[in-house]
C-alpha positions as CSV (number, residue, x, y, z in Angstrom):
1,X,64.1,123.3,118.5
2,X,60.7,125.5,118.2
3,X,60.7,128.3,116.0
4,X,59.3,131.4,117.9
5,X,57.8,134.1,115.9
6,X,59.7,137.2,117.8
7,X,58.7,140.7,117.5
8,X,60.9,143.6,115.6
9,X,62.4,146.2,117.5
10,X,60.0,148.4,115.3
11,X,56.7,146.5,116.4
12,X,57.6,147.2,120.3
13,X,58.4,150.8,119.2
14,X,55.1,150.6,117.3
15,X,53.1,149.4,121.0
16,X,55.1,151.6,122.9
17,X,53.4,154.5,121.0
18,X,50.0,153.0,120.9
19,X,50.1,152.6,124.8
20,X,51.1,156.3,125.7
21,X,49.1,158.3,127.2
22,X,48.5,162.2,125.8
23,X,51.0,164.5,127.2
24,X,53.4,161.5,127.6
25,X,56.6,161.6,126.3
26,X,56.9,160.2,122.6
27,X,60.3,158.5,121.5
28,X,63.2,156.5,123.0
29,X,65.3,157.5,125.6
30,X,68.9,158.8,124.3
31,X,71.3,156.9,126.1
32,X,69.3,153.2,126.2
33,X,69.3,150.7,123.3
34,X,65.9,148.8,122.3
35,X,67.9,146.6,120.0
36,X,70.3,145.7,122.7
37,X,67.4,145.5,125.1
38,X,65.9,142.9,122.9
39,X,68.8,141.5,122.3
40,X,69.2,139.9,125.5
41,X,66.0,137.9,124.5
42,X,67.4,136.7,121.3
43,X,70.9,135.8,123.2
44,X,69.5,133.6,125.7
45,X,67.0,131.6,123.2
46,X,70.8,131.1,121.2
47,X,71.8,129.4,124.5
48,X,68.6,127.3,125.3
49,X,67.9,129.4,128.1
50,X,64.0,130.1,126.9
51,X,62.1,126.4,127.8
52,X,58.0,127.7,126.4
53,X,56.6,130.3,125.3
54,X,56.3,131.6,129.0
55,X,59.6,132.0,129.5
56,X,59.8,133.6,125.8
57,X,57.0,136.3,126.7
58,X,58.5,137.1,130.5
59,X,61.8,137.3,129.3
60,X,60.7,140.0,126.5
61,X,58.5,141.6,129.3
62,X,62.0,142.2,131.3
63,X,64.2,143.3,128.6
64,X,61.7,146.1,128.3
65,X,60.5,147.2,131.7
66,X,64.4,146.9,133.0
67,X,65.9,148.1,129.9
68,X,63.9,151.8,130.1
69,X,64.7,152.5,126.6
70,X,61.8,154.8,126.0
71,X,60.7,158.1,127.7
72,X,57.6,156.9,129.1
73,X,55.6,154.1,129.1
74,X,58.2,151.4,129.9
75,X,56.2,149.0,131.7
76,X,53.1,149.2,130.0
77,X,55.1,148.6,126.6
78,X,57.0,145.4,128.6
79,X,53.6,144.5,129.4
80,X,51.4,144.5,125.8
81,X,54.5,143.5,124.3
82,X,53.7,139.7,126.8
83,X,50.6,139.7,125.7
84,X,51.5,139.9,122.0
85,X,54.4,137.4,122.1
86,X,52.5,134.8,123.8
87,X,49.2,135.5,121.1
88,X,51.6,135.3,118.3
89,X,53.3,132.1,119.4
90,X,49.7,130.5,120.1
91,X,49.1,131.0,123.9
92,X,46.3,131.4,126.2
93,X,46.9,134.8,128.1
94,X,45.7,134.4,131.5
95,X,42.5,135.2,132.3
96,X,43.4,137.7,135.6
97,X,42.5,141.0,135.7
98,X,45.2,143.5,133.8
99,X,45.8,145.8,137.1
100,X,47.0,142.0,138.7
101,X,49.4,141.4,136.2
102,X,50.2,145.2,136.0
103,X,51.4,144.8,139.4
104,X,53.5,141.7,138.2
105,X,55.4,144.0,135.9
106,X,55.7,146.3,138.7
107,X,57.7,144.1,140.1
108,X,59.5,142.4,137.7
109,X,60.6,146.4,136.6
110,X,62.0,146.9,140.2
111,X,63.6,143.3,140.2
112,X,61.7,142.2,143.4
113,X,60.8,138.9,140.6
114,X,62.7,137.8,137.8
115,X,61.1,136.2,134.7
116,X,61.5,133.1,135.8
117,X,59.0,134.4,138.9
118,X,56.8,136.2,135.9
119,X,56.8,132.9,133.4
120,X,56.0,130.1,136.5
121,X,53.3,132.8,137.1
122,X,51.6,133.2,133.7
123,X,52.1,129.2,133.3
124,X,50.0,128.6,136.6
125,X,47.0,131.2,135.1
126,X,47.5,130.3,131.6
């Protein structure tokens, strides 16, 4: 079983903030949990549901961009927060241009792909 360095509900609060734009909404949105958001990630590593760190980082990057637990800045947060769990676990990000894999998230926050779709994609660029 790998052991998976995992980030804190504090460290995505911690990107969400740094990825805001001025005059965007600080915070977390009232009625959505980041811990149970998150949580979803730890339950299906419990289950042997995460295969690589792929899956790891594009099941992280849908907890967030579906889960809209902050004011603003949901999918940009899902998106840096992929890029930091595959750097912290020892992956190659792929080398595409951010507004390609912006439009990834896009679609992953409107459920057109699922992370399945996102993981196969970032393991083909990787």
């Amino acid at each position: 079983m790998t052991e998976w360095l995992l980030p804190s509900a504090e460290m995505v609060e911690t990107i969400h903030d740094v990825v805001l734009n001025e005059g965007e909404l600080l915070g977390r949105a009232q009625d959505k949990s980041l811990e149970g958001a998150l949580a979803r990630v730890e339950n299906r590593l419990a289950y042997g549901m995460i295969g690589d760190v792929f899956d790891l980082a594009a099941a992280y990057a849908m907890a967030i961009a579906q889960g809209h637990c902050f004011n603003d800045a949901n999918k940009r947060t899902a998106y840096r927060t992929m890029q930091i769990v595959l750097d912290m676990n020892g992956a190659r990000e792929p080398d595409v241009p951010d507004d390609i894999i912006g439009q990834k998230i896009i679609a992953l926050a409107q459920g057109l792909i699922d992370d399945g779709d996102l993981a196969e994609w970032l393991r083909d660029r990787a």
